[in-house]
C-alpha positions as CSV (number, residue, x, y, z in Angstrom):
1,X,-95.8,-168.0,55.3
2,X,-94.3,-169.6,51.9
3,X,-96.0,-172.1,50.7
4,X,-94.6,-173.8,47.4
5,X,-96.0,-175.9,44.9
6,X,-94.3,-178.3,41.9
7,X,-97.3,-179.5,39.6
8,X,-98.1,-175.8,39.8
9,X,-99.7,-175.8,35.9
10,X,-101.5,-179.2,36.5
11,X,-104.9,-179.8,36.9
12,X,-104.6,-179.9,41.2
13,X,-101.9,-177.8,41.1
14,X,-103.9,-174.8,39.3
15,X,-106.9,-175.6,41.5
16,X,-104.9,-174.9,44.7
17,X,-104.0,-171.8,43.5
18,X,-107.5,-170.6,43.0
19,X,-107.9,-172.5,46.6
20,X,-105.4,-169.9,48.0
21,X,-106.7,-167.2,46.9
22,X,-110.3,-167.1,48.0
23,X,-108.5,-167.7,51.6
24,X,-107.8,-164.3,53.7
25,X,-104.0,-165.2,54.3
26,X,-101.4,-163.9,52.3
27,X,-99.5,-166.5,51.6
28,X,-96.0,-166.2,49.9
29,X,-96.8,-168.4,47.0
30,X,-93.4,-170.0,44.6
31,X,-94.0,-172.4,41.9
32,X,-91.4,-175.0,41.7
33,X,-90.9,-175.7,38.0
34,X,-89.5,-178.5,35.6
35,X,-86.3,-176.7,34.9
36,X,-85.8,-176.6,39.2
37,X,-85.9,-180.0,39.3
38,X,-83.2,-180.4,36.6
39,X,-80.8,-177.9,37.8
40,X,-79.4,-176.7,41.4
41,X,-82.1,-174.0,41.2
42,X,-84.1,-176.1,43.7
43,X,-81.7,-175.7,46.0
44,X,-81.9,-172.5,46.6
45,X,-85.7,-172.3,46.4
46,X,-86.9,-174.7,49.4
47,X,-86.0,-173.4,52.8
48,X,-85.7,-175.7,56.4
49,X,-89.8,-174.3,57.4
50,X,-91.8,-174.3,54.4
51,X,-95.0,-175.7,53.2
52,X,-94.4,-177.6,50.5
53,X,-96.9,-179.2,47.7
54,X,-95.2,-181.6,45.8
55,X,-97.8,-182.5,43.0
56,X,-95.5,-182.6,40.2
57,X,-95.0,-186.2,38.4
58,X,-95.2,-188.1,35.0
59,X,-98.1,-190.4,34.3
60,X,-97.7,-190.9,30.1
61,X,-94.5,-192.0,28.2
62,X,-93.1,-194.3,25.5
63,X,-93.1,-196.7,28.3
64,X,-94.3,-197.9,31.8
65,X,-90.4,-198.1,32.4
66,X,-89.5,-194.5,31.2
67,X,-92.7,-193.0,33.2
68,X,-91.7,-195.1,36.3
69,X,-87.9,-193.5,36.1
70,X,-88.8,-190.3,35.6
71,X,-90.9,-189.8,38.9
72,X,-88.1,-191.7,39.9
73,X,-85.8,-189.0,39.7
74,X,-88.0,-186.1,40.1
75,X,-88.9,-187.6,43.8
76,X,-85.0,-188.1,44.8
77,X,-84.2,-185.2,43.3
78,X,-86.8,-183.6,46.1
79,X,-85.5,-185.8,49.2
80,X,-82.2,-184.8,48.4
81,X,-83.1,-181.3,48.8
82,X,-85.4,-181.6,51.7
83,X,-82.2,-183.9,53.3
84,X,-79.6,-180.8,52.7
85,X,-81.9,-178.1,54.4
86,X,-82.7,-180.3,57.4
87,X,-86.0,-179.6,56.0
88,X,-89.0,-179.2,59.4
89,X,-91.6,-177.9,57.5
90,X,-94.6,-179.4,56.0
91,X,-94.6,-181.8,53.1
92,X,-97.3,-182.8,50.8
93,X,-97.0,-185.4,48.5
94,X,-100.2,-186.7,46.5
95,X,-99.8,-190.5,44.9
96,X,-102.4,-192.2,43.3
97,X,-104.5,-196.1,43.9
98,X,-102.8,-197.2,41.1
99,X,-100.5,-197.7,44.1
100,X,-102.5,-201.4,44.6
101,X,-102.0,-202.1,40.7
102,X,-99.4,-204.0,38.8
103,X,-97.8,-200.7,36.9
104,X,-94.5,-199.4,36.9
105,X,-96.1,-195.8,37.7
106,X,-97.8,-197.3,40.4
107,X,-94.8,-198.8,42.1
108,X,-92.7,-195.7,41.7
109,X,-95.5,-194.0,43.4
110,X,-95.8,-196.3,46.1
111,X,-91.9,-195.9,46.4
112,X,-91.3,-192.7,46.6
113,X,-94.6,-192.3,49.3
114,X,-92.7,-194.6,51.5
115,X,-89.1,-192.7,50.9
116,X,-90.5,-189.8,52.1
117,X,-92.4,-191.0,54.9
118,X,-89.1,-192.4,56.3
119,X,-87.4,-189.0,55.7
120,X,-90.0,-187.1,57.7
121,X,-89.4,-189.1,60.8
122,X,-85.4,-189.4,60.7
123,X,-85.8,-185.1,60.1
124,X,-88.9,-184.5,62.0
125,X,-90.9,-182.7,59.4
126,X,-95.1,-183.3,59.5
127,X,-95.8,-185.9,55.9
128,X,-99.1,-186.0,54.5
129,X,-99.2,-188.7,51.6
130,X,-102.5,-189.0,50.2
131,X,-103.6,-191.9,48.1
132,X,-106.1,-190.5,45.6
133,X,-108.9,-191.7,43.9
134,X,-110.7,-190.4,40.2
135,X,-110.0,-186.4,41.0
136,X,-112.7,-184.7,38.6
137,X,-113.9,-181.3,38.4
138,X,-113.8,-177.9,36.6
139,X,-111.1,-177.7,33.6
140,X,-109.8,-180.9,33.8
141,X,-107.8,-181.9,30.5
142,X,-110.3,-184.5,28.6
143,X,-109.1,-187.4,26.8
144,X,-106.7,-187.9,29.6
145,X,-107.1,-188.5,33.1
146,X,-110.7,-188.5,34.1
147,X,-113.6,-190.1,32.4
148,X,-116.1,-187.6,33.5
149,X,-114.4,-184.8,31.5
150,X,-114.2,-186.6,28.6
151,X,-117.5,-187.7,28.5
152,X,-118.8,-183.9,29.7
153,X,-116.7,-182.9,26.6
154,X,-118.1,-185.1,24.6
155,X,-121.4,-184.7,25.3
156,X,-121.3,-180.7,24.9
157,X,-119.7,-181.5,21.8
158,X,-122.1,-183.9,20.4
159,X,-119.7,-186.5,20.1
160,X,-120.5,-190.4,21.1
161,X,-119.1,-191.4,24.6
162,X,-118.4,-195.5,25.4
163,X,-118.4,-197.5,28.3
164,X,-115.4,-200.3,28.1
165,X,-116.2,-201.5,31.8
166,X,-119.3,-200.0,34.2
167,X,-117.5,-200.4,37.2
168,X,-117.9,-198.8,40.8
169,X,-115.8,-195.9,40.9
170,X,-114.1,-194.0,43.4
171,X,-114.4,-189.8,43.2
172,X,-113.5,-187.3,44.2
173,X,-114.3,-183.7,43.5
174,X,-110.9,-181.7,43.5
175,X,-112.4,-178.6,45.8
176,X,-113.5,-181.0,48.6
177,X,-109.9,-182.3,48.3
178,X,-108.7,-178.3,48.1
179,X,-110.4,-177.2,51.2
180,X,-108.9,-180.0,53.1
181,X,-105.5,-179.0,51.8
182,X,-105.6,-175.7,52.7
183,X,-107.1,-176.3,56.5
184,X,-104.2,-178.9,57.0
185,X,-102.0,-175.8,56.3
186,X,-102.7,-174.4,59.6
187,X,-103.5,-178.1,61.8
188,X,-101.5,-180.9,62.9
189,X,-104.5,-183.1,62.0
190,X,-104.5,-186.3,60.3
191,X,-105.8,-185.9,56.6
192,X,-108.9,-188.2,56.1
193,X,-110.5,-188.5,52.8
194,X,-112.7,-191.4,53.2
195,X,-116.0,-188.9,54.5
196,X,-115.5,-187.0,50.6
197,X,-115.3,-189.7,48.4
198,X,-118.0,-190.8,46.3
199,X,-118.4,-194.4,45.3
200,X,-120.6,-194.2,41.8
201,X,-120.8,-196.6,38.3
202,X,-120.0,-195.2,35.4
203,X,-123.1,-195.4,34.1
204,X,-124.6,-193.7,36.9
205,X,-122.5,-190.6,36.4
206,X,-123.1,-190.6,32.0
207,X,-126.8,-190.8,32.6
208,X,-126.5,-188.0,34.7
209,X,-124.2,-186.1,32.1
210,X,-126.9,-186.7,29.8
211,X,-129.9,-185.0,31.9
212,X,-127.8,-182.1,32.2
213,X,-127.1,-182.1,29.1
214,X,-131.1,-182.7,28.1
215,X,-132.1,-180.5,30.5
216,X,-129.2,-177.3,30.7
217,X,-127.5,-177.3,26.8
218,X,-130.8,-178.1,24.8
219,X,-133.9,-176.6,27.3
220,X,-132.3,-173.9,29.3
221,X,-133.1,-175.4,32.7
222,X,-131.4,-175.8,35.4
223,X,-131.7,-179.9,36.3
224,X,-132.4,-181.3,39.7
225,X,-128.8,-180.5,42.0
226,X,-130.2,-182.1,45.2
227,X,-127.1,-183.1,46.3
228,X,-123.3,-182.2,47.0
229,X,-122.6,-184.8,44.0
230,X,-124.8,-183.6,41.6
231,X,-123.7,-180.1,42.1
232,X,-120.4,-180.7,41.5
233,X,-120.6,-182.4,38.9
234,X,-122.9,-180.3,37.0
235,X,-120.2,-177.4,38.1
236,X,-117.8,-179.6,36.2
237,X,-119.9,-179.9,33.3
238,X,-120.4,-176.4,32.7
239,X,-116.8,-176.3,32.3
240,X,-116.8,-177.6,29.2
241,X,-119.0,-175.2,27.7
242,X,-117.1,-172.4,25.2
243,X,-119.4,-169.8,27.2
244,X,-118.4,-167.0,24.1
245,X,-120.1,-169.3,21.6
246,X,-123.1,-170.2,24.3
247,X,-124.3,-167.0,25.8
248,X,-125.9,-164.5,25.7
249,X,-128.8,-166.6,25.4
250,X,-132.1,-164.5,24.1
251,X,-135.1,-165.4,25.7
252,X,-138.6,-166.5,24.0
253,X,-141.2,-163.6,24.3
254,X,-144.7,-164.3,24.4
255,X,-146.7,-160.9,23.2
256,X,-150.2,-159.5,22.5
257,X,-152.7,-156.1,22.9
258,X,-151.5,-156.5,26.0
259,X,-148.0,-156.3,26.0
260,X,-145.9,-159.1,26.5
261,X,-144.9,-161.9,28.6
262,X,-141.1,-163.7,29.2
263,X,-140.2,-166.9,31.0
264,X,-136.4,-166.2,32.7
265,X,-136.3,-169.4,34.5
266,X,-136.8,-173.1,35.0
267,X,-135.3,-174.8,37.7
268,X,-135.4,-177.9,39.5
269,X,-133.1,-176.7,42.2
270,X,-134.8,-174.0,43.8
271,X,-132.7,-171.3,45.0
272,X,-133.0,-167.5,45.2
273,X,-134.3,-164.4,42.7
274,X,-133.4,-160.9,43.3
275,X,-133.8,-158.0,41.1
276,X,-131.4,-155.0,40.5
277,X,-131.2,-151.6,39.1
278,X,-128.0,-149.9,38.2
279,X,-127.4,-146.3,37.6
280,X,-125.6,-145.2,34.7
281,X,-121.8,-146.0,34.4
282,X,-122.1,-147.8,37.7
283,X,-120.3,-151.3,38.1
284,X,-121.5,-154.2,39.9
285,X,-119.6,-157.4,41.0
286,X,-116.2,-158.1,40.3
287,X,-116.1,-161.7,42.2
288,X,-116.3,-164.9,41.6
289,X,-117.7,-168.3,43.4
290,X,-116.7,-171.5,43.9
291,X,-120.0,-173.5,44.6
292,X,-122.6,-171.0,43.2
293,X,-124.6,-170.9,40.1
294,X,-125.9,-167.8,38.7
295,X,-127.8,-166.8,36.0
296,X,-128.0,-162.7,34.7
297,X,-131.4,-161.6,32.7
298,X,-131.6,-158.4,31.4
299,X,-134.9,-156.6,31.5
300,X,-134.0,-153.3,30.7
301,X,-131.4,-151.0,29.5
302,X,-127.9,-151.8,27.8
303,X,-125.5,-153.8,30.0
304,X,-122.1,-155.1,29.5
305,X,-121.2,-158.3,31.5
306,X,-117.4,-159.5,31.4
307,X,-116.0,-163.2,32.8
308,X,-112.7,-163.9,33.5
309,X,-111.4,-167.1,34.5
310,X,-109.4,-167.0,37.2
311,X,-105.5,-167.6,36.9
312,X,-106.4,-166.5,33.0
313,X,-106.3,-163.2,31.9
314,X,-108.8,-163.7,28.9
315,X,-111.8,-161.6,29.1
316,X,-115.0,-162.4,27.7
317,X,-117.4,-159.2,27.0
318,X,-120.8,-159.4,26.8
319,X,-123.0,-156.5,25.3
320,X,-127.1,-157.1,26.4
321,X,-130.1,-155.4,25.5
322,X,-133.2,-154.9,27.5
323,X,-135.1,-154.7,24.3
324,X,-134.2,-158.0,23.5
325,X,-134.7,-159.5,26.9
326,X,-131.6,-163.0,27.5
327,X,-129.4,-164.2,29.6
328,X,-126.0,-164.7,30.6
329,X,-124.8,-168.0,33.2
330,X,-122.0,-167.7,35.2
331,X,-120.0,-170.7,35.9
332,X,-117.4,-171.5,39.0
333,X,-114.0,-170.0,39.0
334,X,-115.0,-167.1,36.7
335,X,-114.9,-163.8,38.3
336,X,-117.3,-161.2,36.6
337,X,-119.0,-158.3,36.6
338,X,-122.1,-156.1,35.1
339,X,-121.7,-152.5,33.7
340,X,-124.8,-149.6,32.9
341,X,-123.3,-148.9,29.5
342,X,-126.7,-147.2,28.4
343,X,-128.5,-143.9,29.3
344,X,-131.0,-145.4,30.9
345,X,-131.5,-147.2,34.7
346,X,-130.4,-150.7,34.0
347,X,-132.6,-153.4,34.9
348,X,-131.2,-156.8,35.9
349,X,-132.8,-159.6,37.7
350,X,-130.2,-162.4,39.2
351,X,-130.7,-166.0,39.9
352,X,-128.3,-168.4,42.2
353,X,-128.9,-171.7,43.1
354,X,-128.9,-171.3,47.0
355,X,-130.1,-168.6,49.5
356,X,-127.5,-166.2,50.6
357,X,-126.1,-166.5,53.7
358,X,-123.6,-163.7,55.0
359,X,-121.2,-166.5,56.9
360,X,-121.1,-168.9,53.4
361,X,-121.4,-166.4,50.9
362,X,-118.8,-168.3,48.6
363,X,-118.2,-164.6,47.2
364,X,-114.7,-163.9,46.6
365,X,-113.7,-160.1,45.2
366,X,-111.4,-160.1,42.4
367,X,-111.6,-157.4,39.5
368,X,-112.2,-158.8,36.0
């Protein structure tokens, strides 16, 4: 199945990537890009059955007018298209509540919604046109877009975050939106968005930005994530973090006559402990997670943990020592893995923030 995406280096667009690849289908994925959209090259990319993402738009410019006239043309420059394949595939087209507002974006949204909502019924192929709300989550562009990742930013960067206007607003986090996108791939169902939306202040969302912060950056912890909400949003915060800069983190050690005595973790979320030991030279992991928190201690022996994000092919090495006992958390999105590098049996014990189930193991092999 192909499925193609425009938008494809965009904050939703990237996401669905990493979406598609912790399914089990191999899709044929092709990236419809800005220079397609200004030359015949689109032609010959869309074919009459696809699946087609159509994220790609403007939303800054000199002017409201300029912004409005590029989408403008990017949208008929798709109909056109779809129109000269006798397109029956599957279209997805993602506008914005800005919709309801007064804004020349808006209206062009709006527009271009309704144009291809008319085209699907004259040529018979299945529309989905989904109003969003606030989209937030991991690696979202601060400064830009989405209050929560500037203020995340900004509070991981010790910088001063303002409120302009505490209103009620609505979220939503981009992998709940993501797992709906990729189901509707394979169903004739109606998207509904209402059940993951999240109605919250602004306020409401910096105070919690601020216990994380209080309770994650400065005391180690791992604050209360009690709830769908929390957790992603705490996910999102991590993202923010420059993890080579962070980690490892050492831990405090508390020794006498007796020996000594080392605290590896406070949490207010429960979750689950396990301990491992890993022969010399062996290799252990090489996944990554998409809801799941973990955090590596190393008790004993010499370990080497590497992180990748995935769609990037930076690698960030880690080199930890039993006799100076830390640790190493692993965010969302970042497949990784743990190597024996010493001569000795390495000792590791592993914390994640829910108990493991085989049937939602949210673990997802990809080599680092």
């Amino acid at each position: 199945m192909r499925i193609l995406i425009s938008g494809h280096n965009g904050f939703l667009g990237r996401h669905l990537q990493r979406g598609l690849l912790s399914t089990n289908h191999n899709y044929s994925i092709i990236f419809l890009t800005k220079s397609d959209f200004q030359s015949v090259n689109l032609n010959n990319k869309v074919n009459q059955n696809d699946i087609i993402f159509h994220f790609a738009g403007v939303n800054r410019g000199i002017s409201d007018k300029i912004v409005a006239e590029k989408n403008e043309r990017i949208n008929n420059t798709l109909l056109k298209v779809l129109d000269k394949v006798n397109f029956s595939g599957k279209l997805f087209f993602t506008s914005s509540i800005q919709e309801n507002s007064n804004t020349q974006y808006g209206k062009a949204k709006k527009n271009a919604r309704l144009k291809f909502l008319n085209q699907s019924k004259e040529l018979g192929y299945v529309f989905h046109g989904l109003i969003l709300p606030n989209l937030f989550g991991s690696f979202c562009k601060p400064n830009y877009n989405s209050f929560i990742a500037t203020f995340s930013y900004n509070i991981i960067n010790s910088e001063k975050n303002e409120i302009k206007d505490d209103k009620n607003i609505s979220l939503l986090y981009v992998n709940d939106l993501v797992s709906i996108l990729i189901k509707s791939i394979q169903s004739e169902d109606e998207i509904i968005l209402k059940d993951i939306i999240t109605q919250k202040k602004v306020s409401e969302v910096l105070i919690l930005l601020e216990i994380f912060n209080k309770t994650y950056i400065k005391n180690g912890s791992y604050p209360n994530l009690d709830s769908h909400f929390k957790l992603s949003l705490f996910n999102t915060f991590m993202s923010y973090i420059n993890l080579k800069q962070f980690f490892p983190k050492k831990y405090q050690i508390h020794a006498d006559d007796r020996g000594s005595f080392t605290e590896l973790i406070r949490t207010n979320s429960g979750g689950q402990s396990s301990i491992s030991m890993t022969k010399r030279n062996q290799i252990r992991g090489n996944h990554f997670h998409t809801r799941k928190i973990e955090r590596f201690s190393v008790i004993k022996g010499k370990a080497l943990i590497k992180i990748r994000e995935v769609l990037s092919d930076e690698i960030l090495e880690f080199k930890m020592d039993g006799e100076y006992p830390s640790y190493i958390d692993i965010p969302v999105w970042n497949t990784h893995n743990i190597e024996n590098i010493g001569n000795d049996e390495l000792i590791t014990s592993f914390w994640i923030n829910e108990h493991y189930e085989d049937k939602t193991s949210d673990t997802y092999i990809e080599n680092v």
